[in-house]
C-alpha positions in Angstrom: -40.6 4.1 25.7 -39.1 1.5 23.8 -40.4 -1.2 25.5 -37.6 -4.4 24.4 -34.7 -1.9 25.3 -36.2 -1.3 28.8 -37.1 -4.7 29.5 -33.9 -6.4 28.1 -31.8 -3.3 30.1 -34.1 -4.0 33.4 -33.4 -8.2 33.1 -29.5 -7.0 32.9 -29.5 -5.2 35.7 -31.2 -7.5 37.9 -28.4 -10.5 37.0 -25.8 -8.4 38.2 -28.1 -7.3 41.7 -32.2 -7.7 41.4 -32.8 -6.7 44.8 -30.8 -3.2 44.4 -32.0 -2.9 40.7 -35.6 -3.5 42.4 -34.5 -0.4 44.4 -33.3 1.8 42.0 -36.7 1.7 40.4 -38.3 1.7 43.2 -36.7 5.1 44.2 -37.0 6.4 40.4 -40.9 6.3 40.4 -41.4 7.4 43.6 -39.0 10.9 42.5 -41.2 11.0 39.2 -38.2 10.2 37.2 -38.5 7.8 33.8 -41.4 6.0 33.3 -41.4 3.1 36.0 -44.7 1.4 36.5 -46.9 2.5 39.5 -46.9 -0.9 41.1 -43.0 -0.4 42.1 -43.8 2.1 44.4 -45.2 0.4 46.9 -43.6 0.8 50.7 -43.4 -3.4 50.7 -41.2 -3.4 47.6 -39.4 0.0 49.2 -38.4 -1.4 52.4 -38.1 -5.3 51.3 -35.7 -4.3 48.5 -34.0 -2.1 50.8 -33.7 -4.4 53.1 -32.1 -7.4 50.9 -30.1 -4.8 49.1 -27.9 -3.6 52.0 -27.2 -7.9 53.3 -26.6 -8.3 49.7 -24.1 -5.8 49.3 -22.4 -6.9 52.6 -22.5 -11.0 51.7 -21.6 -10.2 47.9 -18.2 -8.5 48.8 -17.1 -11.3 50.8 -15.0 -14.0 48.9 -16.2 -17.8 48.5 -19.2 -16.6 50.1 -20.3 -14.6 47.6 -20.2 -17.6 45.0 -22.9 -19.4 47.7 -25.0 -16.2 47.0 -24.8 -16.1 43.6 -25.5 -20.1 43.8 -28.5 -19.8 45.6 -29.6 -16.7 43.4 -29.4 -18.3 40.4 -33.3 -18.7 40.0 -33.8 -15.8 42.0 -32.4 -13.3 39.8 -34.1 -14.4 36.4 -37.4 -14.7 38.3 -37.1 -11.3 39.9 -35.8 -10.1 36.1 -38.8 -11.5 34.7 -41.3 -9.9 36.8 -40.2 -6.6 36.8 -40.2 -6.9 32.5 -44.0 -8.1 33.0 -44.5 -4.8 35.3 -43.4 -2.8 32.1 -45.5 -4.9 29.8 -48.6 -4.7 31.4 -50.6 -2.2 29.9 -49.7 -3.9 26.6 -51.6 -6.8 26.4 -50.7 -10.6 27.3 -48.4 -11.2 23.7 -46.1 -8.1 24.8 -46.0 -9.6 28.8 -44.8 -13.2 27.5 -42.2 -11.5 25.1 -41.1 -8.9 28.4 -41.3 -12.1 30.5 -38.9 -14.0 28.0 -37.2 -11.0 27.3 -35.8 -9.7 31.3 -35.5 -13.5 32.5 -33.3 -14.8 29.7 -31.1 -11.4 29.9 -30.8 -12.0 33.6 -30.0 -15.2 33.4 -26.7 -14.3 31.0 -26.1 -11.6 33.2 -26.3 -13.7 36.2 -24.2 -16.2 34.8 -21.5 -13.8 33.3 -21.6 -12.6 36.9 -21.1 -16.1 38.9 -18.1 -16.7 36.3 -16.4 -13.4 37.1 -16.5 -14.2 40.9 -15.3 -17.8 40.6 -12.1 -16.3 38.3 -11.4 -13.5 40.8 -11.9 -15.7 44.1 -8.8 -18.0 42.9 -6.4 -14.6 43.3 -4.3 -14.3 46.3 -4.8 -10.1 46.7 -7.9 -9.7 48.8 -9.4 -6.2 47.1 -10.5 -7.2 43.4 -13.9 -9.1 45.1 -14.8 -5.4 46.4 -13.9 -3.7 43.7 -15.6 -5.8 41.4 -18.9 -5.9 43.7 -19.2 -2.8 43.8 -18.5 -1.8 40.2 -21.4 -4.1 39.8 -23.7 -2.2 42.3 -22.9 1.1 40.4 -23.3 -0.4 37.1 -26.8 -2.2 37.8 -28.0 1.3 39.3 -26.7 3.0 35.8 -28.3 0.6 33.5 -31.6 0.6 35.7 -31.7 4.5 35.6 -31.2 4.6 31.8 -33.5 1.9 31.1 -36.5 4.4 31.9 -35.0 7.6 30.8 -32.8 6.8 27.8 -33.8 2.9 26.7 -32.0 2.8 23.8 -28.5 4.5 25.4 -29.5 1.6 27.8 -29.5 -1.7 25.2 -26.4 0.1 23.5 -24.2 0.0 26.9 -25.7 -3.6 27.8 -24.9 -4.9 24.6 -20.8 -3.8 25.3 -21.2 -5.4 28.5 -22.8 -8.5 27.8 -19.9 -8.8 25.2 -17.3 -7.8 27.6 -18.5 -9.9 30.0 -19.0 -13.3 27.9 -15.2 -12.6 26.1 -13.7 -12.4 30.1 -15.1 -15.5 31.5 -14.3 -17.5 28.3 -10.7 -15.8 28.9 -10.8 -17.2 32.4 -12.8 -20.4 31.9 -9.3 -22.5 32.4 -8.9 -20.6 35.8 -12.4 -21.2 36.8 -12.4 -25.0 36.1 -8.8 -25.4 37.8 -10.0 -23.7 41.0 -13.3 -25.9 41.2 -11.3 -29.2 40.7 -9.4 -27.6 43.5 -12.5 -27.2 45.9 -13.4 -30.2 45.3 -10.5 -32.5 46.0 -10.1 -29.8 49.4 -14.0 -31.0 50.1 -13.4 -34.5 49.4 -9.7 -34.9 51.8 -11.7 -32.9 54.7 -14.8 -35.3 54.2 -12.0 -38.7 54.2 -10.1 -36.9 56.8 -6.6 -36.8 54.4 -4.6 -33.8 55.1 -4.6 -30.8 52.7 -2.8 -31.2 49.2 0.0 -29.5 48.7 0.3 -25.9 47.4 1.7 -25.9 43.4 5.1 -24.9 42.8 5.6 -21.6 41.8 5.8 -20.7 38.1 
């Protein structure tokens, strides 16, 4: 097993959805499939995983609050990254566990944030649909890239490396969007705190 593909697949994954990556390997070791550390097998990380996964996909296909989730996650997801690239680095010795450590936090961390930018772009559209679609093409993908990062690590770091490209060229496409629909937040937080009425919508194009 290549062990940088794997961890830098696995960190990945758990930026777009730790808790259902967390799963996914969860369920992989127990059905003897890839090569998934022993320690992810346990009925604690089973049902805890489990557990999170299914409020997580509910709460992260809800728009506005699914940017509070992805707020609050934003250590989460890097930590949870970084300990499942230890889990595969264990047997290697304490130089390979910093560099898996390194490794699955920082790649969750982009992921995470590639993530958090997409939602903030799509949230500003009027059509209600693109939020679900989007959450759970993220769901399917972190499951894929989990699944190949213990059978097929290097197919794994090949598809990562499109998305993480992919990703990072769409949010700096929609970077304007994002920025205008924050400002706008934040003047609606700041009338409803003074007690001003709502400002009005823009003008059409």
């Amino acid at each position: 097993m290549d062990l940088t593909a794997t961890t830098i697949s696995v960190g990945y994954a758990s930026g777009l959805n730790a808790y259902g990556t967390t799963l996914m390997l969860c369920l992989l070791a127990r059905a003897g499939i890839g090569d998934v550390p022993h320690d992810l097998t346990s009925d604690p990380i089973l049902y805890g995983s489990g557990v999170m996964f299914l409020i997580e996909a509910v709460v992260d296909k809800i728009p506005y609050l699914d940017n509070a989730w992805d707020a609050l996650h934003t250590i989460i997801r890097p930590v949870i990254g970084s300990i499942l690239g230890i889990q595969f680095a264990d047997a290697d010795g304490a130089a390979s566990q910093v560099a898996a450590v390194g490794t699955a936090g920082s790649t969750a961390l982009v992921s995470h944030t590639i993530k958090a930018g997409l939602r903030l772009g799509i949230n500003v559209s009027p059509e209600p649909f693109s939020n679900f679609i989007v959450s759970t093409g993220e769901d399917i993908t972190a499951g894929a890239v989990s699944t190949l990062a213990v059978t097929h690590p290097l197919i794994a770091i090949s598809v990562v490396s499109v998305l993480l490209f992919a990703g990072i060229t769409v949010v700096i496409l929609l970077a304007k969007r994002i920025r205008r629909s924050v400002r706008n937040r934040r003047e609606r937080r700041r009338r409803k705190r003074e007690g001003l009425p709502p400002p009005d919508p823009p003008d059409p194009p």
